[in-house]
C-alpha positions in Angstrom: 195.3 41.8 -23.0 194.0 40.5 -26.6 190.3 40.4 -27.5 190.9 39.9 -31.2 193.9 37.3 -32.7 194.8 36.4 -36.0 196.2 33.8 -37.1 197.7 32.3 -41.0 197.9 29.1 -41.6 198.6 26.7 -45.4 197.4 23.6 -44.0 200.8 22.1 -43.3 202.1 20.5 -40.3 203.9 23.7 -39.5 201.2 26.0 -39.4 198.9 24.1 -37.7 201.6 24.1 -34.8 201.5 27.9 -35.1 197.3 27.8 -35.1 197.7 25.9 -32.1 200.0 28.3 -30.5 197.1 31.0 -31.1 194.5 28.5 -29.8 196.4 28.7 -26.4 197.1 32.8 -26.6 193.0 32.9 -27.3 192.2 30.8 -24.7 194.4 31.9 -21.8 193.8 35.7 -22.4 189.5 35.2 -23.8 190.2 36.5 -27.2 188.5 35.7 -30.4 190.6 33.8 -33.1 190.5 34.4 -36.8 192.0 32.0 -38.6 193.1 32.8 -42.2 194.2 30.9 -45.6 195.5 32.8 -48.5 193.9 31.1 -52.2 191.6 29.8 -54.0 188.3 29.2 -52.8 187.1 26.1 -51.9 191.1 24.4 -51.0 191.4 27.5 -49.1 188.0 26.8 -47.4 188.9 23.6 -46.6 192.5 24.3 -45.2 190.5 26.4 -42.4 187.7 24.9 -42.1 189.6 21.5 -41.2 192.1 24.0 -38.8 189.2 24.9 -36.8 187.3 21.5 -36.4 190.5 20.3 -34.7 190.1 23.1 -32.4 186.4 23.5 -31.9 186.5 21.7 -28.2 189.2 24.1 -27.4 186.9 26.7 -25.6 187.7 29.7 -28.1 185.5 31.5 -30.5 186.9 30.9 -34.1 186.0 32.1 -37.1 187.2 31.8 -40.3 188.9 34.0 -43.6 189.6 32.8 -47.0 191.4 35.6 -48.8 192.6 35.4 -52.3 195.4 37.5 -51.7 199.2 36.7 -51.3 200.0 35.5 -48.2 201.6 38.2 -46.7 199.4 41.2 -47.6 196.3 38.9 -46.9 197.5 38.8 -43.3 199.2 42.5 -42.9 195.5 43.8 -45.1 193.1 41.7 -42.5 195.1 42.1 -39.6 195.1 46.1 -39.6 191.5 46.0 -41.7 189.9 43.7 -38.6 192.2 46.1 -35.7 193.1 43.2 -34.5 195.2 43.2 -31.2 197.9 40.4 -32.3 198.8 38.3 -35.5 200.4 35.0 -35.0 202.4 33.1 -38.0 205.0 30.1 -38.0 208.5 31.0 -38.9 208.8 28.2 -41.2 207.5 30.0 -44.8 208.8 29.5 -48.3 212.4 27.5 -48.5 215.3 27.5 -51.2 215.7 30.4 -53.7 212.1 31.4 -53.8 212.5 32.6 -50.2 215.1 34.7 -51.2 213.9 35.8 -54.3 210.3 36.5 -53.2 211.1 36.7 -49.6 209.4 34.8 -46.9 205.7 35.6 -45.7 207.0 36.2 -41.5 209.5 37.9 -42.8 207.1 40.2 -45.1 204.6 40.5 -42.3 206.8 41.7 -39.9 208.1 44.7 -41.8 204.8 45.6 -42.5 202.7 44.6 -39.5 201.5 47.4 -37.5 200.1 45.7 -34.5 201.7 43.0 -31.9 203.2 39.9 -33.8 204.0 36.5 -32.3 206.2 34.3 -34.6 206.2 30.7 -33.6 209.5 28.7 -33.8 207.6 25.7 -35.8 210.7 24.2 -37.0 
C-alpha cells in the first residue's frame, strides 16, 4: 500500500503524536518513514533526530530531513520531490490570529498536496 511516508513534526507534544501515528502506518503497511523539521540547522537537527531515537525499536526504517523552508512548502516540496506515497501532519498548527492571517500549515498542505494525506486529530 505505502513504501515511502512522510511525516512533519516541531518537536512539540502534538506532533510527536502525529510521528507516532506514521510510525504505526510505516510499520503495519513496510514503508519507509521520513521524518521532517522545517528551520534552522542544528534545533531543526535535533527536533528529528530526538523524534526518531524514540522510535528507533519500532521496527521501521527512518530517516531524517532538516529543510530550511516554511513549514508547509518544506512538506508539499519534499513530499512531491521524494514521490512519496503518503504525508502525515497533526491538525493542531499555528493558533490565534497568526493562523488566520498566515493560515495554518495542514491547512496549507492540504490544498497543495498532490499525493495521499493523513491528518492526525492530535488535539
Amino acid at each position: 500500500m505505502y513504501e515511502k511516508i512522510l511525516v512533519g513534526t516541531d518537536g512539540s507534544s502534538t506532533a510527536a503524536e502525529a510521528v507516532a501515528r506514521a510510525v504505526d502506518v510505516a510499520k503495519a503497511t513496510g514503508a519507509r518513514l521520513t521524518i521532517l523539521t522545517a528551520g534552522r540547522a542544528q534545533t531543526a537537527q535535533r527536533v528529528v533526530d530526538e523524534a526518531a531515537a524514540r522510535h528507533a525499536d519500532a521496527g521501521v526504517e527512518i530517516d531524517t530531513v532538516v529543510d530550511g523552508r516554511d513549514a508547509a512548502s518544506a512538506l508539499v516540496e519534499v513530499a512531491d520531490a521524494g514521490d512519496y506515497d503518503l504525508l502525515v501532519v497533526g491538525n493542531r498548527g499555528m493558533t490565534g490570529a497568526s493562523r488566520f492571517v498566515l493560515g495554518s500549515v495542514p491547512n496549507k498542505v492540504s490544498h497543495h498536496i498532490g499525493r495521499s494525506i493523513l491528518i492526525v486529530r492530535t488535539t
